[in-house]
PASEKE-801652 format. One record per residue (C-alpha): x, y, z; residue in three letters. Coordinates in steps of 0.02 Angstrom, whole numbers, padded with zeros to 5 digits, always signed. Last residue first. Example, Ala and Ser with C-alpha at 12.3 -4.5 7.8 and 13.67 -1.06 7.14 Angstrom:
2
+00684-00053+00357Ser;+00615-00225+00390Ala;
This chain:
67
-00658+00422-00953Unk;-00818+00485-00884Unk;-00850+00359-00763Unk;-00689+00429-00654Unk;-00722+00599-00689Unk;-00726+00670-00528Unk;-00617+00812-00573Unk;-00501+00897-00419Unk;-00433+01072-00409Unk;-00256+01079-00349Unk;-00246+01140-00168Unk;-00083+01032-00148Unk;-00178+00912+00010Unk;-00336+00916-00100Unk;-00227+00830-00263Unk;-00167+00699-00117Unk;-00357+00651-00070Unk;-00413+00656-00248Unk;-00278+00522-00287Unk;-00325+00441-00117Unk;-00514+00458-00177Unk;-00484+00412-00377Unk;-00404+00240-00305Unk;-00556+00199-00173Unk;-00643+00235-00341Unk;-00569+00114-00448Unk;-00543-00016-00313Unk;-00375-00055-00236Unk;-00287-00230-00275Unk;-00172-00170-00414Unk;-00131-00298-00534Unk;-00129-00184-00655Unk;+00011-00065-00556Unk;+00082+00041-00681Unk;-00053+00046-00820Unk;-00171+00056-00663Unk;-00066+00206-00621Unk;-00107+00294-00784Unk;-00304+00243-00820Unk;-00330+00306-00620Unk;-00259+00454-00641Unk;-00353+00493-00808Unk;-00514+00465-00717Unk;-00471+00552-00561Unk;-00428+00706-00664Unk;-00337+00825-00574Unk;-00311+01004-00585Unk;-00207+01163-00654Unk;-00086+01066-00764Unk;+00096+01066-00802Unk;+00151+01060-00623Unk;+00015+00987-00512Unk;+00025+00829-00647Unk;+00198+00795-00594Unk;+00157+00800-00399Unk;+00001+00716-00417Unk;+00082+00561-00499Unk;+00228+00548-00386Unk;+00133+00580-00222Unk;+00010+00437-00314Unk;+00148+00324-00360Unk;+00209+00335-00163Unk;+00033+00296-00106Unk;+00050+00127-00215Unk;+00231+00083-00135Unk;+00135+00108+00052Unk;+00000+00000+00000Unk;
């Protein structure tokens, strides 16, 4: 769990610097090219990747079905 919260710090923190939000949808489609075999839910995924966005004031978008 610890290795998968690390890929999200990592993910947020690139995205926080050429973009002005997050999608959860597009977040989730990158680090489950990563980590298929990951054992986290979509959308328990798109919260800690919300969760971290929140924590860097970056706008989030719940666009997890959307994409």
């Amino acid at each position: 769990m610890r290795e998968l919260e690390n890929l999200i710090e990592q993910y947020v923190n690139i995205r926080r610097r050429r973009h002005s939000f997050i999608s959860t949808g597009l977040a989730v489609k990158a680090l489950k090219q990563i980590v298929p075999a990951c054992s986290v839910s979509d959308s328990d995924l798109a919260n800690m990747v919300a969760n971290r966005a929140i924590d860097y004031n970056l706008p989030v978008r719940f666009d997890l079905n959307a994409s």
